[in-house]
N, C-alpha and C positions, 0 to 999 in steps of 0.2 A: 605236492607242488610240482606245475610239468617243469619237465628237466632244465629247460631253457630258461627259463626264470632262476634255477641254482646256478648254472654255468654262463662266467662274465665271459669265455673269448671261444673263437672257433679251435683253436689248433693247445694242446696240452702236454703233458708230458709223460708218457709210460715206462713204471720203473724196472720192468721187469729185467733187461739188461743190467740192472744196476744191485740185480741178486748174484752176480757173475753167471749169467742164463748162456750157456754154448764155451765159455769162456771166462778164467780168471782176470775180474778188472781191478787196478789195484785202486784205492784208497786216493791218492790223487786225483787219477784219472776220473773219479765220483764227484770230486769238488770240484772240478775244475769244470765242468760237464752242467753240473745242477747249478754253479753262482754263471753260468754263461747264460740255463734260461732262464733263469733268475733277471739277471739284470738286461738282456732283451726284451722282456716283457712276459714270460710265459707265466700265469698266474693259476695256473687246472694242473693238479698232478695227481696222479693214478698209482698206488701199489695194492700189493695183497702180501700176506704172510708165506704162500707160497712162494714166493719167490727169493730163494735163497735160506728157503728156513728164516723168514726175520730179516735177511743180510739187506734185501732193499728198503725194507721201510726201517731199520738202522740208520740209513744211508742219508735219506731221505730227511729223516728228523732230525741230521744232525745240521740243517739248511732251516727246516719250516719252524723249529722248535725259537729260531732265533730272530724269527719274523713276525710281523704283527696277525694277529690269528684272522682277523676280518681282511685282509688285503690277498687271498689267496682262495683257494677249493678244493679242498680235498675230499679224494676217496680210495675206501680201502675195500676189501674181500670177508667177507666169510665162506666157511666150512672146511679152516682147517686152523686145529689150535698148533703152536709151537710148544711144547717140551722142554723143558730145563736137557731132558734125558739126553745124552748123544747114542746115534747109534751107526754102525759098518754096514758096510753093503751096497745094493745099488736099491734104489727107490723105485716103485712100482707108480708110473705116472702116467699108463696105458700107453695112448699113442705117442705119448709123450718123448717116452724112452726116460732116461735118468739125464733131463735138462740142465737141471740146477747141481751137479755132479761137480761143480767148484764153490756153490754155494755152502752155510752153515752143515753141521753136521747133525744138527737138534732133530728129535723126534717127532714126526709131525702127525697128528692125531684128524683125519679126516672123518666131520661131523658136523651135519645140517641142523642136528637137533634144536631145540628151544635152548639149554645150558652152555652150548657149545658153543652157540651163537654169541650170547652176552662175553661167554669169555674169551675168543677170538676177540670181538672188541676191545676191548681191556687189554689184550693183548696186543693189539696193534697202537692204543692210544699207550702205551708205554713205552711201544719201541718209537713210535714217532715223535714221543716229548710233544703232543698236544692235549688239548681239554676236549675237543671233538673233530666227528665226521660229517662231514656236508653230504656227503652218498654214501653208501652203501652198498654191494653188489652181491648177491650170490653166487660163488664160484665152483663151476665146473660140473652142472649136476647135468652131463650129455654122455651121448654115447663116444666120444676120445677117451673120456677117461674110465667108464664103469663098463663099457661093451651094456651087453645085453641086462645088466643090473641098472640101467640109468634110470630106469622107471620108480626101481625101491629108494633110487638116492633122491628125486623127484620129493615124491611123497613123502620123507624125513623133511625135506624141506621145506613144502608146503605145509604139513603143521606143525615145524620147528621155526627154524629158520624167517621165510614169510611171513608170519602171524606176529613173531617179533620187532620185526622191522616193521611192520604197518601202525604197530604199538610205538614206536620208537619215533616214526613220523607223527604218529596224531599227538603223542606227547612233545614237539618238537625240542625231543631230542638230536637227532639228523631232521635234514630237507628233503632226500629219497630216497629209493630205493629201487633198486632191480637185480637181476638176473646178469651176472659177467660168464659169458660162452662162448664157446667155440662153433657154436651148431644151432642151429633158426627152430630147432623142432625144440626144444623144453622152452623157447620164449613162446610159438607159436600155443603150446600148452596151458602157459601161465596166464597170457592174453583171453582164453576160455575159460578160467577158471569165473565162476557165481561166485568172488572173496574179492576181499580188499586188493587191489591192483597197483602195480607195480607202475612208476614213473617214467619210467625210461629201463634202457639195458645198453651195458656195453656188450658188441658182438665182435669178435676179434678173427679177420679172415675173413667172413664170410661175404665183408659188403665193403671188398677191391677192384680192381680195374680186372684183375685177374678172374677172381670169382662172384661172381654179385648173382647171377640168374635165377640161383634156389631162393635166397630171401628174398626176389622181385616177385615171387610164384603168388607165394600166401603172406611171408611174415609183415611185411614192408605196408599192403596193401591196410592191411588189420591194425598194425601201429597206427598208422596215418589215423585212420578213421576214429581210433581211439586216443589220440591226441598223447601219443605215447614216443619220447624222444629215444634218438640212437649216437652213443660213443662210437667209432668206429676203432678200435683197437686194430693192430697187426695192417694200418695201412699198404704198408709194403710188401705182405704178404711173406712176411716172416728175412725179409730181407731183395729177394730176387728182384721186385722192380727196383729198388735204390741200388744196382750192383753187385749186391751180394749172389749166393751162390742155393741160399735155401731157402724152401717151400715147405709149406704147414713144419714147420719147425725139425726138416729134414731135409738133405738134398733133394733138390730138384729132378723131378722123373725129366727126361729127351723131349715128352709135349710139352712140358710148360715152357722148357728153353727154347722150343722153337717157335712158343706162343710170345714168350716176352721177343725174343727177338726182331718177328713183324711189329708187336707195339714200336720198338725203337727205333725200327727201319721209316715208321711213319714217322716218328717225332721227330727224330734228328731233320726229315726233310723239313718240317715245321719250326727247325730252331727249338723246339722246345725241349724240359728237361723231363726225364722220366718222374722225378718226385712231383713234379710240377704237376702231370697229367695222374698221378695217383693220389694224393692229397686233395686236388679240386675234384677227380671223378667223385670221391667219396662221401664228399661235400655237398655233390649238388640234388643230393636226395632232399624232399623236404621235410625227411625224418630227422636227419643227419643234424646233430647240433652240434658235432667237435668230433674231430680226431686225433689220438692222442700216439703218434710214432714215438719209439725209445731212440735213445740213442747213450752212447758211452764217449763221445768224444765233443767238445766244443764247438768243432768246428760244422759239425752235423747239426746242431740246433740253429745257425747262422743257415745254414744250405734247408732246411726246413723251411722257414719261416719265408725267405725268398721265395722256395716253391711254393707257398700258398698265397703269394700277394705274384707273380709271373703271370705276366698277359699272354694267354694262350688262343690262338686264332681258333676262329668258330670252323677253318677247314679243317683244322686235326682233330676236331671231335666228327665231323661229319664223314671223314676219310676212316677212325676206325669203325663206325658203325658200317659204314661202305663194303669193310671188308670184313663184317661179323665177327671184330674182336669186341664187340658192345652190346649187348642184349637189346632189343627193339624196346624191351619195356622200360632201361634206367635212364631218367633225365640226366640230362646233358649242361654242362656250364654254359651261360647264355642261351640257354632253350634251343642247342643247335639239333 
């Protein structure tokens, strides 16, 4: 089923914040966060088992499990089970660093296989107190997290993994499936494959106001054509255009803050808000069928939602192409 046909609304909810990603969030701060877009309207939410060992999709079902199961959409991750096991140490999550470092303590077993697959599932329809998934994702089989082995974790997945979930759609059991990454080159992969094909993919980072030019090269073009939809994960680009302070899920190197800071030099002359011009850039692909920013606080899902319904002038989209903070090839809101 194409993506857009599963997904009722453009803007969603990602949980990964809500594994205590960077930071301890407490248990209030969760509730208080998830019944806000809850009862504003947000009906798309997004976790993985990575994230916090289990702690966000805990978090998560302790909202959806109490909702009617057709009024919402969910989707979760494979290729990593959770562990009753606990264990010490710092996690090896490549570029990652040890993210989830306030998250669970549980042992997490990363694995594309065929077995692994079914049981990540099962493991996340537990912690989330529901009967099913609406998507599906394959998570993380790039070079962030395996360096120069991403190819062997590829092909675990491809006839593990993949072959499952294509099973799982034609039995409709789930509605789809794809590929959740950080990097355009294993979706661009999966897209060549002669096999059963993947729905949609959420791509987190790579298609922001910040970075978009590599997926505009090859990935974007080949979706399109293949009638293949895009989540946009990590809108903000791990924080920096809403304010914050980090990029690909680390501080910010001196270019990007000098890169965001001309974006804002432009907008503010425009009246407009940073969230504003990074939620609608990301949008106006017409791959792009939702993007799904996290957040931990309330009053962030209210300032979301704003920024994707804010009337933004067709001169601050034409003013940063002007000034080649825009790639000549990404469409523009209102065709500017």
């Amino acid at each position: 089923m194409a993506l857009d046909h599963v997904l009722n609304e453009r803007i969603g909810f990602g949980t990964a914040p809500l594994g205590n990603m960077f930071r301890a969030v407490s248990d209030e701060e969760v509730s208080e966060t998830l019944d806000a877009a809850w009862n504003q309207g947000i009906r798309y939410f997004d976790s993985a088992p990575l994230y916090g060992a289990g702690l966000a999709e805990i978090r998560l079902g302790e909202l959806l499990s109490q909702k009617p199961r057709d009024e919402f959409v969910l989707s979760s991750k494979v290729g990593r089970v959770i562990l009753d096991e606990v264990e010490s140490g710092q996690r090896d999550l490549g570029d990652k660093g040890d993210l989830f470092a306030h998250g669970r303590r549980n042992k997490i077993l990363h694995d594309w296989t065929a077995d692994a697959t079914e049981r990540s599932i099962e493991g996340s329809l537990e912690r989330l107190g529901v009967d099913r998934l609406d998507i599906v994702w394959v998570h993380d089989i790039a070079q962030d997290f395996h360096g120069d082995l991403w190819l062997g974790k590829f092909e675990e997945a491809r006839t593990g993994a993949f072959r499952v979930l294509s099973r799982l759609r034609d039995e409709g059991v789930i509605k789809a499936w794809g590929l959740g990454v950080n990097r355009t080159e294993p979706i661009e992969l999966t897209l060549a494959l002669d096999e059963p094909q993947p729905d949609g993919f959420l791509l987190a980072g790579r298609y922001t106001l910040l970075d978009h030019a590599h997926a505009l090269q090859r990935l974007l073009p080949t979706a399109e054509e293949q009638d293949v939809g895009m989540v946009v994960g990590g809108p903000y680009s791990s924080g920096i255009l809403a304010g914050g302070t980090n990029f690909e899920y680390q501080d910010a190197p001196p270019e990007i803050v000098a890169r965001v800071k001309r974006i804002k030099e432009i907008a503010d002359r425009h009246g407009v808000s940073m969230k504003g011009a990074a939620l609608q850039f990301s949008l106006a692909h017409p791959v792009s069928d939702a993007v799904i920013p996290g957040a931990t606080k309330p009053s962030r899902i209210t300032e979301d939602l704003s920024a994707l319904n804010e009337e933004i002038p067709l001169d601050f989209w034409r003013d940063l192409r002007a000034a080649d903070l825009v790639s000549p090839l990404a469409p523009l809101p209102g065709g500017a």
